[in-house]
C-alpha positions as CSV (number, residue, x, y, z in Angstrom):
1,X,-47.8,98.2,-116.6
2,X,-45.8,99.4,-113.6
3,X,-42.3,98.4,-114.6
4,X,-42.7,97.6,-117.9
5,X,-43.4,93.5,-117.9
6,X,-45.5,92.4,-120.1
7,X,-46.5,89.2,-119.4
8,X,-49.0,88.4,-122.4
9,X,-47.7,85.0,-124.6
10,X,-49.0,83.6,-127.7
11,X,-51.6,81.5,-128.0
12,X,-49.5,79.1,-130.8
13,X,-45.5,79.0,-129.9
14,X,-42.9,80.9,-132.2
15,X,-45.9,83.5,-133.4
16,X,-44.4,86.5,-131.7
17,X,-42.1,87.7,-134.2
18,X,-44.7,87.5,-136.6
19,X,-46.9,89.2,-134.3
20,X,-44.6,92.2,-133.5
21,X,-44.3,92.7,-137.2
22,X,-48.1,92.4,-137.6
23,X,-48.1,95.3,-134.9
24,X,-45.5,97.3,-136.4
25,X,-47.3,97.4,-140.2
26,X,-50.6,98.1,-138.5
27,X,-49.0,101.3,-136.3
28,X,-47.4,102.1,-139.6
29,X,-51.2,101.7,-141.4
30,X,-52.3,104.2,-138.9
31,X,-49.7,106.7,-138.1
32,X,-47.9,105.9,-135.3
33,X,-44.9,103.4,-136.0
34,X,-42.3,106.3,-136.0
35,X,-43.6,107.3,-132.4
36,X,-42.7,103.9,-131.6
37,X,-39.4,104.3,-133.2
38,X,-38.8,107.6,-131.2
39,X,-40.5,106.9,-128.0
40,X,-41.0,103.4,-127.7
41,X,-44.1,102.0,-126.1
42,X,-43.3,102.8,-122.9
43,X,-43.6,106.1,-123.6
44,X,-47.1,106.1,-125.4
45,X,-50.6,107.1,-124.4
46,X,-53.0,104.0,-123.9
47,X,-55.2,105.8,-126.1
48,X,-52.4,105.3,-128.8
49,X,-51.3,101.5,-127.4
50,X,-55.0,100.9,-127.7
51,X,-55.7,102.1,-131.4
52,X,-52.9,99.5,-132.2
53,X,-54.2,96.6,-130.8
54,X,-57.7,97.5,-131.6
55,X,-57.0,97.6,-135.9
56,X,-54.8,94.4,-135.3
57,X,-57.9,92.5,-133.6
58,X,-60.1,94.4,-136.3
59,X,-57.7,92.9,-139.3
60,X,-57.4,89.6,-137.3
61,X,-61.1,88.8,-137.5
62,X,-61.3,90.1,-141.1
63,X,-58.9,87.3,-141.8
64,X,-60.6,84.3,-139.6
65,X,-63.9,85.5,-141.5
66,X,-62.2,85.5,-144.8
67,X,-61.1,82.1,-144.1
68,X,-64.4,80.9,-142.7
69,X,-66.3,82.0,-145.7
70,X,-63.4,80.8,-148.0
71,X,-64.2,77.4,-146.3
72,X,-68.0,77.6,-146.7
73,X,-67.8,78.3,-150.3
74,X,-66.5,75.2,-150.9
């Protein structure tokens, strides 16, 4: 994004900490958290930004099914 503004906010208010740590485990789970550390994301592909928020959306719907079925079962 051309100066680096990202204007994206959470859907529920005070989730973004918990959000960029969610980010940071899954870069981690996949290799690239100490290119973040190095580079920053600024300074990533958007093949690599991509990867990240793909597995978080991936792990994020594992969870809301996980609940879902939890609340079925019932």
């Amino acid at each position: 994004m051309p100066g680096g503004r990202n204007t994206n906010q959470p859907a529920v208010p005070g989730a973004k900490r918990a959000l960029e740590q969610f980010k940071m485990e899954v870069a981690n789970e996949i290799g690239l958290a100490g290119k973040i550390q190095t580079v920053g994301y600024e300074n990533m592909t958007s093949r690599e930004c991509g990867s990240i928020g793909g597995w978080m959306t991936k792990k994020m719907v594992q969870l809301a099914e996980q609940a879902l079925a939890g609340r079925v079962q019932q």
